[in-house]
PDB file of N, CA, C and O in Angstrom, chain B, residues numbered from 101:
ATOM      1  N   UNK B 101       0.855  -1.174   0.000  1.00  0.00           N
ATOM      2  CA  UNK B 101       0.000   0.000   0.000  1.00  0.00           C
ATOM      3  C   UNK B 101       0.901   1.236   0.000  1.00  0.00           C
ATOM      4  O   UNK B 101       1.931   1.118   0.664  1.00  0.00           O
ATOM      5  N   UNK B 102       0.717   2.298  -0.569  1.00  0.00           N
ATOM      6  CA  UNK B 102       1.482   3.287  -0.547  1.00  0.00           C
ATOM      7  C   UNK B 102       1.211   4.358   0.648  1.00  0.00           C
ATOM      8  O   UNK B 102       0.211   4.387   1.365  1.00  0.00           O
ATOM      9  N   UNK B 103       2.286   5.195   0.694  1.00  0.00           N
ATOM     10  CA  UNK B 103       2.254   5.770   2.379  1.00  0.00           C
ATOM     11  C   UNK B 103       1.365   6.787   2.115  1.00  0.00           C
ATOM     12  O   UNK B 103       1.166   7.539   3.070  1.00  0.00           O
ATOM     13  N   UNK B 104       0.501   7.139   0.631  1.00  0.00           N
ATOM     14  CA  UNK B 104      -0.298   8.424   0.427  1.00  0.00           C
ATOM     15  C   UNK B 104      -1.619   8.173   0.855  1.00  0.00           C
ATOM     16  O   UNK B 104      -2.416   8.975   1.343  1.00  0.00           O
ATOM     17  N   UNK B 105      -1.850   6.266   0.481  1.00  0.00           N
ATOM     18  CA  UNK B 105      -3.110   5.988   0.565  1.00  0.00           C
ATOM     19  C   UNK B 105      -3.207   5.197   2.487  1.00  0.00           C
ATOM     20  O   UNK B 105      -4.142   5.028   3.269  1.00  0.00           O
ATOM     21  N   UNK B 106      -2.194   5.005   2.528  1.00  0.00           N
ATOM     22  CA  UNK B 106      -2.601   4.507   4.091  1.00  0.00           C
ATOM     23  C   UNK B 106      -2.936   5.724   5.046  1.00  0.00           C
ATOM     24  O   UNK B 106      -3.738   5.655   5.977  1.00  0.00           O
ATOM     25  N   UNK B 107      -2.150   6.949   4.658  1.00  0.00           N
ATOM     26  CA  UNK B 107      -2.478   8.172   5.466  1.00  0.00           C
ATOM     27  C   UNK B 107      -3.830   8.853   5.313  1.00  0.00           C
ATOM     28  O   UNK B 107      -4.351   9.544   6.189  1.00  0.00           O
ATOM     29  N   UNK B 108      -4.324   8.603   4.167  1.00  0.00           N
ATOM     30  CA  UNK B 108      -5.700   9.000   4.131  1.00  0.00           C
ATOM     31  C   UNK B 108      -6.440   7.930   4.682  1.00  0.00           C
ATOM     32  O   UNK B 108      -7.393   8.479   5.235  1.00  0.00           O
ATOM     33  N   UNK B 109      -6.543   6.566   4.858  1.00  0.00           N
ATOM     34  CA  UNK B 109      -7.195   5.751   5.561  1.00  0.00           C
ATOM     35  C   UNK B 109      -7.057   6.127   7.113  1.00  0.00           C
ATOM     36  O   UNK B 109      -7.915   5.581   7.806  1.00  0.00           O
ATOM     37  N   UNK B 110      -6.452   6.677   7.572  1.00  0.00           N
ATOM     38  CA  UNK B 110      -5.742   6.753   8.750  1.00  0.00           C
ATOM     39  C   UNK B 110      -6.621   7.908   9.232  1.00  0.00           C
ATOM     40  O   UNK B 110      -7.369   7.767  10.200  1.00  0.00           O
ATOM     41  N   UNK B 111      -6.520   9.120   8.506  1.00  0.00           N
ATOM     42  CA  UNK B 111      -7.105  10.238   8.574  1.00  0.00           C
ATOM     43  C   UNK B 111      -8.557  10.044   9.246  1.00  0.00           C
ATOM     44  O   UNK B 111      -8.993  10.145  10.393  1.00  0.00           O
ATOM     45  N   UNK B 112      -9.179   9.671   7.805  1.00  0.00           N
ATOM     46  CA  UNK B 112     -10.456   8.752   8.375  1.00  0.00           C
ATOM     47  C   UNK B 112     -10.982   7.872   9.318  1.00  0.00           C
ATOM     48  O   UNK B 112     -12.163   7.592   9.521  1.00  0.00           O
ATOM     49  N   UNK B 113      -9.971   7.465   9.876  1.00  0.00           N
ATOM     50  CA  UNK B 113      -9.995   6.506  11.361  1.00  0.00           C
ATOM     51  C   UNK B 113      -9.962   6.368  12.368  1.00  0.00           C
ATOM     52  O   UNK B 113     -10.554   5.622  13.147  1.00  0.00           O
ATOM     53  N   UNK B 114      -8.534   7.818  12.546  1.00  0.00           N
ATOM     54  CA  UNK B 114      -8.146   8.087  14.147  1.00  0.00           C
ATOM     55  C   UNK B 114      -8.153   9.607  13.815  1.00  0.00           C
ATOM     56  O   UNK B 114      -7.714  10.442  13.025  1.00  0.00           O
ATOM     57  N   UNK B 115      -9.088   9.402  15.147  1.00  0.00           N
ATOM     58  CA  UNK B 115      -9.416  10.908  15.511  1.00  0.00           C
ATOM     59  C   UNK B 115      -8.197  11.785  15.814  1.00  0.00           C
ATOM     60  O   UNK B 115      -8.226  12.923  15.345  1.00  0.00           O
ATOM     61  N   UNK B 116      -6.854  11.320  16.719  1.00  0.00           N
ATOM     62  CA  UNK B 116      -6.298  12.090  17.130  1.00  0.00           C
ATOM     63  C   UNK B 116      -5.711  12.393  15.980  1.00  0.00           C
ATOM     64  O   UNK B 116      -5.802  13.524  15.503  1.00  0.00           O
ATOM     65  N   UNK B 117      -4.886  11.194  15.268  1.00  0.00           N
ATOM     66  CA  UNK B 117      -4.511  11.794  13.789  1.00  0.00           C
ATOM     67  C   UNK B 117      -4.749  12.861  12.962  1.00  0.00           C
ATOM     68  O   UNK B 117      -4.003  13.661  12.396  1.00  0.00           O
ATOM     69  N   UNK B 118      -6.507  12.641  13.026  1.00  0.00           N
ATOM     70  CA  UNK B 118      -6.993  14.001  12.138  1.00  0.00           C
ATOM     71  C   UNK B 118      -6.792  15.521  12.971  1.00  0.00           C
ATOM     72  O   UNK B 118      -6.548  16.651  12.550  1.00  0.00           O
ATOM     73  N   UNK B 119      -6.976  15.073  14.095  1.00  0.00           N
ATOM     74  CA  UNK B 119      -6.800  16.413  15.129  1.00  0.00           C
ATOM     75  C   UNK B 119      -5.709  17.445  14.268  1.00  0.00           C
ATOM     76  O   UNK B 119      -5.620  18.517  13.670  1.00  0.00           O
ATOM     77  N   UNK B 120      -4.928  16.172  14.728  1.00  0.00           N
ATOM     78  CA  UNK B 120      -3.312  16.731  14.611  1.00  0.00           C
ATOM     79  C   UNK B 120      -3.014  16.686  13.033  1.00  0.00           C
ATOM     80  O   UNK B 120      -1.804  16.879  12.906  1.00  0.00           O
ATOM     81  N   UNK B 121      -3.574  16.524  11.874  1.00  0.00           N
ATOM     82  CA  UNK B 121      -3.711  16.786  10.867  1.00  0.00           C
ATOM     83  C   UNK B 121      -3.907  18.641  10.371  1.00  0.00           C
ATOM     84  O   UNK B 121      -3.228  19.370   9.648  1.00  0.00           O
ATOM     85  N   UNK B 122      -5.089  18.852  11.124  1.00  0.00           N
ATOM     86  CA  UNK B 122      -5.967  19.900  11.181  1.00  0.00           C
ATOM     87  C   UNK B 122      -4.863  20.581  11.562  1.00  0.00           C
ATOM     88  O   UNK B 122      -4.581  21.624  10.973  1.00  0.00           O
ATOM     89  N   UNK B 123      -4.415  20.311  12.147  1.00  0.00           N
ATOM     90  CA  UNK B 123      -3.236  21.659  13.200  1.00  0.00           C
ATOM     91  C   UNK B 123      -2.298  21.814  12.537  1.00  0.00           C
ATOM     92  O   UNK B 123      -1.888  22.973  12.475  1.00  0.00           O
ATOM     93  N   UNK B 124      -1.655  20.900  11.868  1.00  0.00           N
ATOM     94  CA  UNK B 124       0.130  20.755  11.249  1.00  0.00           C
ATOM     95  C   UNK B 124       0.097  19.652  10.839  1.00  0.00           C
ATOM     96  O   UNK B 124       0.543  18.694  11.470  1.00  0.00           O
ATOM     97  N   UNK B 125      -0.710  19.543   9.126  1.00  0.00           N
ATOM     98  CA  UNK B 125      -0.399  18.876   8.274  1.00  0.00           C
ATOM     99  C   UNK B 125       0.857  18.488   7.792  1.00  0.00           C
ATOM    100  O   UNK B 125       1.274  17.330   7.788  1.00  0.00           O
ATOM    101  N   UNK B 126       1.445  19.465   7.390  1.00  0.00           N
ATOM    102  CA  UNK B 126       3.159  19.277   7.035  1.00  0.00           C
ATOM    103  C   UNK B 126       3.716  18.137   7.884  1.00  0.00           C
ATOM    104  O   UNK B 126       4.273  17.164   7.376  1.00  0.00           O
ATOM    105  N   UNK B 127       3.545  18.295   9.194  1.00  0.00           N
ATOM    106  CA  UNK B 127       3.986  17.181   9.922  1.00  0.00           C
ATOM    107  C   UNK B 127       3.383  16.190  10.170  1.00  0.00           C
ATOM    108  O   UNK B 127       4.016  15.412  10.885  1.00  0.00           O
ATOM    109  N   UNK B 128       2.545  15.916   9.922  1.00  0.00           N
ATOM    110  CA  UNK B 128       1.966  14.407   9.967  1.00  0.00           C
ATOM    111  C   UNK B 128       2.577  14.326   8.336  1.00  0.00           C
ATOM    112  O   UNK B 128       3.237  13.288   8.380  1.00  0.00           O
ATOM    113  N   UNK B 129       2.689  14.810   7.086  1.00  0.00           N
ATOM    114  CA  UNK B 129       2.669  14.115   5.781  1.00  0.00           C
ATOM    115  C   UNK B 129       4.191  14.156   6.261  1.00  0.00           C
ATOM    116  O   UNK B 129       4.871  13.247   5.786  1.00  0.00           O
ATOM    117  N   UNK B 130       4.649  14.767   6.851  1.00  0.00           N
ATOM    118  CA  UNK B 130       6.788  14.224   7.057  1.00  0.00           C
ATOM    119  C   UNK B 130       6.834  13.134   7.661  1.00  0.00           C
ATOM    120  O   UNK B 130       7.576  12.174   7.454  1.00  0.00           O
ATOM    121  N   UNK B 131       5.931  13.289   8.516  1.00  0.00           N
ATOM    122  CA  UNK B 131       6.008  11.693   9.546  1.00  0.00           C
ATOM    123  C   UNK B 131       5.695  10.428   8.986  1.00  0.00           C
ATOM    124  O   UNK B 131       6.385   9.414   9.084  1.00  0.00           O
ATOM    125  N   UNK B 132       4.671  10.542   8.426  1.00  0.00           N
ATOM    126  CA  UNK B 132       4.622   9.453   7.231  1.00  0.00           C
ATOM    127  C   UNK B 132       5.346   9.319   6.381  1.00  0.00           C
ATOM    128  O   UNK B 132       5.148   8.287   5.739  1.00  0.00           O
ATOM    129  N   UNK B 133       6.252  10.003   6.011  1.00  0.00           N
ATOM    130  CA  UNK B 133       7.271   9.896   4.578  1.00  0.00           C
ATOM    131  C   UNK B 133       6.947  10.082   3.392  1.00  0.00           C
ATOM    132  O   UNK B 133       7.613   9.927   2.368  1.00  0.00           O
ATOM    133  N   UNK B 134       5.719  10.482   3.560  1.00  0.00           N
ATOM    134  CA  UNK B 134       4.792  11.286   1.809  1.00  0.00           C
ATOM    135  C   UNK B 134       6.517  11.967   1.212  1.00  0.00           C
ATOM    136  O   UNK B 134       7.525  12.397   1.773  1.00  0.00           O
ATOM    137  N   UNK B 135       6.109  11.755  -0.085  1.00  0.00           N
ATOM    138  CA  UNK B 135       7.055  12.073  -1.060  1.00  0.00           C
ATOM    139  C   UNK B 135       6.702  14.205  -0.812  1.00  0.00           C
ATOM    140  O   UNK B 135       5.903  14.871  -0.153  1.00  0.00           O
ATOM    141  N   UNK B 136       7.764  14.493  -1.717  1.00  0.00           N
ATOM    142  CA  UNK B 136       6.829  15.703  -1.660  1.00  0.00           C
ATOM    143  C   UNK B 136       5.958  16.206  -2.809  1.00  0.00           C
ATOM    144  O   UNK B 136       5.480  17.331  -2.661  1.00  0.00           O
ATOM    145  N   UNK B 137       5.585  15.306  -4.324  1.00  0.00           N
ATOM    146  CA  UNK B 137       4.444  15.324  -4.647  1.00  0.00           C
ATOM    147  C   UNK B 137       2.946  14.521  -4.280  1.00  0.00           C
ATOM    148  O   UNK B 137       1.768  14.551  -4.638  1.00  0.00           O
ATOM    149  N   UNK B 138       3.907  13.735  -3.242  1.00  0.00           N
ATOM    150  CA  UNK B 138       2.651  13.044  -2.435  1.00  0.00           C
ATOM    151  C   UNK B 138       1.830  14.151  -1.553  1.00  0.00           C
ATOM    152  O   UNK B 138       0.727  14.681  -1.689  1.00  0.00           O
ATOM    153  N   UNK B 139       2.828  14.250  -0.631  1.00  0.00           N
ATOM    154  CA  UNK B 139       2.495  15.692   0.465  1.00  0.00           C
ATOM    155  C   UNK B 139       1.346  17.187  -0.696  1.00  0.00           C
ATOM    156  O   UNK B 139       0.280  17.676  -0.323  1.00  0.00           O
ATOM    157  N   UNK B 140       1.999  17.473  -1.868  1.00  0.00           N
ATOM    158  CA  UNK B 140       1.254  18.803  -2.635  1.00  0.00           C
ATOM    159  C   UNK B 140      -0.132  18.308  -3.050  1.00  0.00           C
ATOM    160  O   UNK B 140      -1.137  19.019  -3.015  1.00  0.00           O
ATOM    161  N   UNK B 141      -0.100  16.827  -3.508  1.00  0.00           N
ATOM    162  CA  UNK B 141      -1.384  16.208  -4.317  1.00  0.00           C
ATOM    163  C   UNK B 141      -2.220  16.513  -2.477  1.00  0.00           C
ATOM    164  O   UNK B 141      -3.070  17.397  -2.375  1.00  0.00           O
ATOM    165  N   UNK B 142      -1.910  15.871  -1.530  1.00  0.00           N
ATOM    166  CA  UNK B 142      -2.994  15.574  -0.646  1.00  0.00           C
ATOM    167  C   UNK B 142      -3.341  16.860   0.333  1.00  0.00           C
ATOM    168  O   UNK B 142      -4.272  16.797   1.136  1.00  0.00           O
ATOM    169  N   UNK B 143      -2.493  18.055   0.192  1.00  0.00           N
ATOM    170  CA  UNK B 143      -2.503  19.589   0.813  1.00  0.00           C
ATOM    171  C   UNK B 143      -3.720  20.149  -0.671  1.00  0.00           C
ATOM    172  O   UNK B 143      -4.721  20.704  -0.218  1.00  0.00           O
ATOM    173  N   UNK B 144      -3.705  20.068  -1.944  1.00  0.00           N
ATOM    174  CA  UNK B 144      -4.460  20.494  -2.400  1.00  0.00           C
ATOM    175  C   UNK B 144      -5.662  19.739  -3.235  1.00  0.00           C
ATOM    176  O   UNK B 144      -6.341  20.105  -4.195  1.00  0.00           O
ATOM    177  N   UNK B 145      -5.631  18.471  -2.420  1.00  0.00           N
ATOM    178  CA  UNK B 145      -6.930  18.340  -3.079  1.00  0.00           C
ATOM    179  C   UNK B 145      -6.862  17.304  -4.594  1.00  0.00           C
ATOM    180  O   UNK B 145      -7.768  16.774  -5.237  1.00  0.00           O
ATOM    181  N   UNK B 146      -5.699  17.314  -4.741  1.00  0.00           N
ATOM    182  CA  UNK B 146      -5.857  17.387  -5.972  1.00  0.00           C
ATOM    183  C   UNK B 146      -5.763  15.596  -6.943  1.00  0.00           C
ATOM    184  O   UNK B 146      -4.908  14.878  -7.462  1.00  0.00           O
ATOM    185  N   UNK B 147      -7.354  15.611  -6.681  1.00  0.00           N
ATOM    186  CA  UNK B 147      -7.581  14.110  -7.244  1.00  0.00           C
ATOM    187  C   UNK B 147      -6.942  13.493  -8.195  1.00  0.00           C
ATOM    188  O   UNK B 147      -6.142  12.568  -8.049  1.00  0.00           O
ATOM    189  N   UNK B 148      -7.330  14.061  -9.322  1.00  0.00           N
ATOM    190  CA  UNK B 148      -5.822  13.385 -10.545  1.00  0.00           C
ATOM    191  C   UNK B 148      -4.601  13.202 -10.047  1.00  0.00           C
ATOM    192  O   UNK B 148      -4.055  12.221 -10.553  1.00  0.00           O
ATOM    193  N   UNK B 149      -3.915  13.797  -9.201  1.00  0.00           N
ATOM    194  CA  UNK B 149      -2.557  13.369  -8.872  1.00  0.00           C
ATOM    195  C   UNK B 149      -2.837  11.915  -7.821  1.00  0.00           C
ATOM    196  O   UNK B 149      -2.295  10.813  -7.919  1.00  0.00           O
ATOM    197  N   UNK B 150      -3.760  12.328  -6.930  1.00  0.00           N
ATOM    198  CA  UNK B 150      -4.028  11.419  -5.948  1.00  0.00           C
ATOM    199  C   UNK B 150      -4.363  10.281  -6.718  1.00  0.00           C
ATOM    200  O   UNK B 150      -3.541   9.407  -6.445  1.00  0.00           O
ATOM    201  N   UNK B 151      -5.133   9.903  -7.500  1.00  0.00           N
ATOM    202  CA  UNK B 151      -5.639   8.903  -8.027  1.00  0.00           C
ATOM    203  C   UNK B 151      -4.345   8.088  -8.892  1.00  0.00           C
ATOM    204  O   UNK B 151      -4.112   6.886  -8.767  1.00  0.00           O
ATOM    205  N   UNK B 152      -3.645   8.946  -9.708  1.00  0.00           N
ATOM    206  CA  UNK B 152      -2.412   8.166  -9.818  1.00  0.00           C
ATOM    207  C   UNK B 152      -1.419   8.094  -9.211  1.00  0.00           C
ATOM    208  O   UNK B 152      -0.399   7.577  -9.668  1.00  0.00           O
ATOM    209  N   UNK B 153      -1.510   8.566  -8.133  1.00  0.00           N
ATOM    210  CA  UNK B 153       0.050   7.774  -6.973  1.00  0.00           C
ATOM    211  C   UNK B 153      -0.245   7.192  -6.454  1.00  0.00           C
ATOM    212  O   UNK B 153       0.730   6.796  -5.814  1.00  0.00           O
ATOM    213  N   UNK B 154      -1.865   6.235  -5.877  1.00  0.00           N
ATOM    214  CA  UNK B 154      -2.167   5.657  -5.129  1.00  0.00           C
ATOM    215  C   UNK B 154      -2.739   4.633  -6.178  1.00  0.00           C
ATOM    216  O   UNK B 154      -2.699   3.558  -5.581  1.00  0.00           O
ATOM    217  N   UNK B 155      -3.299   4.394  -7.554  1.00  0.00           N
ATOM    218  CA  UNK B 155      -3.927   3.522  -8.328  1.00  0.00           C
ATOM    219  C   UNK B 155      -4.925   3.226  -7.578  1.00  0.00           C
ATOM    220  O   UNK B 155      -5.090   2.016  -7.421  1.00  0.00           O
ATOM    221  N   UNK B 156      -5.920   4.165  -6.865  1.00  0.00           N
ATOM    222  CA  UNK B 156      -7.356   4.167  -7.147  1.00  0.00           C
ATOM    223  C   UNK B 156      -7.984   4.973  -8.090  1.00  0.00           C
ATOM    224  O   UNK B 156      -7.531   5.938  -8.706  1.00  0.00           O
ATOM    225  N   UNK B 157      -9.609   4.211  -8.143  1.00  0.00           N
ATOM    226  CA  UNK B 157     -10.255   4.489  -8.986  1.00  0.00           C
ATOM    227  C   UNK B 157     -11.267   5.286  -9.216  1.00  0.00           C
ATOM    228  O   UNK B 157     -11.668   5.388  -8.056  1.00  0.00           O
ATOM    229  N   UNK B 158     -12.015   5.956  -9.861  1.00  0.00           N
ATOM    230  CA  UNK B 158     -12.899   7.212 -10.105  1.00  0.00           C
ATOM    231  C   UNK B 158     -14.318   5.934  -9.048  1.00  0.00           C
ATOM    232  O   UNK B 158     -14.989   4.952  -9.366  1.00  0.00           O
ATOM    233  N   UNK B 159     -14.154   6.641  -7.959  1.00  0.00           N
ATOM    234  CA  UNK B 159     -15.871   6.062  -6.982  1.00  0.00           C
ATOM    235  C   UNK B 159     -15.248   4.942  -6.032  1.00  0.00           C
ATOM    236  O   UNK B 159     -15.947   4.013  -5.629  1.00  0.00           O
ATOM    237  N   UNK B 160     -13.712   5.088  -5.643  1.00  0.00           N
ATOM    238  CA  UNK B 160     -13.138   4.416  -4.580  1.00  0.00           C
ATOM    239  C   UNK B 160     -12.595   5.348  -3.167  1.00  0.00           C
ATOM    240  O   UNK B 160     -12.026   4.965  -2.145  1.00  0.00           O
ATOM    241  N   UNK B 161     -13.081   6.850  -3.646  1.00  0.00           N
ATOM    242  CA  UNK B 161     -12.838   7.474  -2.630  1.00  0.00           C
ATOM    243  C   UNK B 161     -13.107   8.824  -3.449  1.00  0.00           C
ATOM    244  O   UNK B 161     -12.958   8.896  -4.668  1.00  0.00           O
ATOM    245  N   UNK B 162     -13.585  10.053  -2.505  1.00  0.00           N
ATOM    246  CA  UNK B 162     -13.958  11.059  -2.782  1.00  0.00           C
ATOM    247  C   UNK B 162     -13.013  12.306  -1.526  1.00  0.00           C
ATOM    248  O   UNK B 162     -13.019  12.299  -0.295  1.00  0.00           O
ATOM    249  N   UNK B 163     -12.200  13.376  -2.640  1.00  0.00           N
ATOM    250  CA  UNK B 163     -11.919  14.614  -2.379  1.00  0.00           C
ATOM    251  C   UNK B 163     -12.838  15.871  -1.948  1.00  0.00           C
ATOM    252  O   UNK B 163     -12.341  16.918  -1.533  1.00  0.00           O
ATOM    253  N   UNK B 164     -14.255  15.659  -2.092  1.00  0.00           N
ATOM    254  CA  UNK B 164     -14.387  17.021  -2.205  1.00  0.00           C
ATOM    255  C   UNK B 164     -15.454  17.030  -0.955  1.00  0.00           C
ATOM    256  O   UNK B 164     -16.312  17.907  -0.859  1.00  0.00           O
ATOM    257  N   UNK B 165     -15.277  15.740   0.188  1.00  0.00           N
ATOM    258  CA  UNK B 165     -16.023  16.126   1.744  1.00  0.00           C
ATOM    259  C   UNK B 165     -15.332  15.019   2.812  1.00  0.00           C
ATOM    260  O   UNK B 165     -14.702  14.028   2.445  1.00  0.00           O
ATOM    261  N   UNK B 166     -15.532  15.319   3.911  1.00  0.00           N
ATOM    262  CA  UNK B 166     -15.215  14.211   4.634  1.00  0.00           C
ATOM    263  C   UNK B 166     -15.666  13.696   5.371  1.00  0.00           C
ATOM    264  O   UNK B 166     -16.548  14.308   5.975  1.00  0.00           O
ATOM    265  N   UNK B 167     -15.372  12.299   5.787  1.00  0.00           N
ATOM    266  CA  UNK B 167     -16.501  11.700   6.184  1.00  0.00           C
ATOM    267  C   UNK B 167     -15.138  10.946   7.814  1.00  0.00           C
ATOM    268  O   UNK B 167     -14.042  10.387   7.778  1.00  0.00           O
ATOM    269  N   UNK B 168     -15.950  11.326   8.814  1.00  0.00           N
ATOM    270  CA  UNK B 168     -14.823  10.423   9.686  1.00  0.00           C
ATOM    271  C   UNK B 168     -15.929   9.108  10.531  1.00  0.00           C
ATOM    272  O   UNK B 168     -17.148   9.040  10.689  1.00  0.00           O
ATOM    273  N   UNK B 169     -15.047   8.419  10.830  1.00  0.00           N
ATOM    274  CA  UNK B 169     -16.183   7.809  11.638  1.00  0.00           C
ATOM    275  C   UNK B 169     -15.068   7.096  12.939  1.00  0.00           C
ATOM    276  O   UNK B 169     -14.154   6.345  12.601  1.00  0.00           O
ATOM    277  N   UNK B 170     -15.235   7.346  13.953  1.00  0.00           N
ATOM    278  CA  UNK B 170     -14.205   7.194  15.012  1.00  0.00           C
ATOM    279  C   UNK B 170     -15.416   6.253  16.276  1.00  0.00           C
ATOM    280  O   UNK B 170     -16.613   6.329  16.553  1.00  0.00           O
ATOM    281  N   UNK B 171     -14.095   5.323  16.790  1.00  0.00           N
ATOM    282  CA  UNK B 171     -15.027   4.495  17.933  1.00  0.00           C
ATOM    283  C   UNK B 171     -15.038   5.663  19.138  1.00  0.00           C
ATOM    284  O   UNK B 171     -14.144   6.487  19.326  1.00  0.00           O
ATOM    285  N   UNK B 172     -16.389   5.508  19.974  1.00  0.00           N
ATOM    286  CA  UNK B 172     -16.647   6.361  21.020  1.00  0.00           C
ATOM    287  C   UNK B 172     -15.737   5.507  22.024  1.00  0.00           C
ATOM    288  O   UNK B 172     -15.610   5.862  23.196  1.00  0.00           O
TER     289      UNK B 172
END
């Protein structure tokens, strides 16, 4: 799995992660080892890049809301 697409699974998963996402992105995408067109594709959004550094597919994941779902 690549470190672009496990960090967005991650995002989605653990709350504190996203916390600390929200606050200082830069450093969570260093901490993971995102490339740094990994790190620009996932700071802007930007699906076409995302979709080919990770080889997902158009309706395997969506950019433009988010959805978290965290255990209470």
């Amino acid at each position: 799995m690549s470190k672009l697409l496990d960090l967005m699974r991650k995002l989605g998963s653990d709350a504190a992660l996203s916390a600390e996402y929200d606050q200082n992105p830069q450093a969570v995408i260093q901490r993971f080892g995102l490339s740094a067109e990994e790190g620009a594709a996932l700071l802007a959004k930007d699906y076409d890049t995302i979709k080919r550094l990770t080889g997902l597919q158009d309706g395997q994941f969506a950019t433009n809301h988010v959805i978290r779902a965290y255990d209470q």
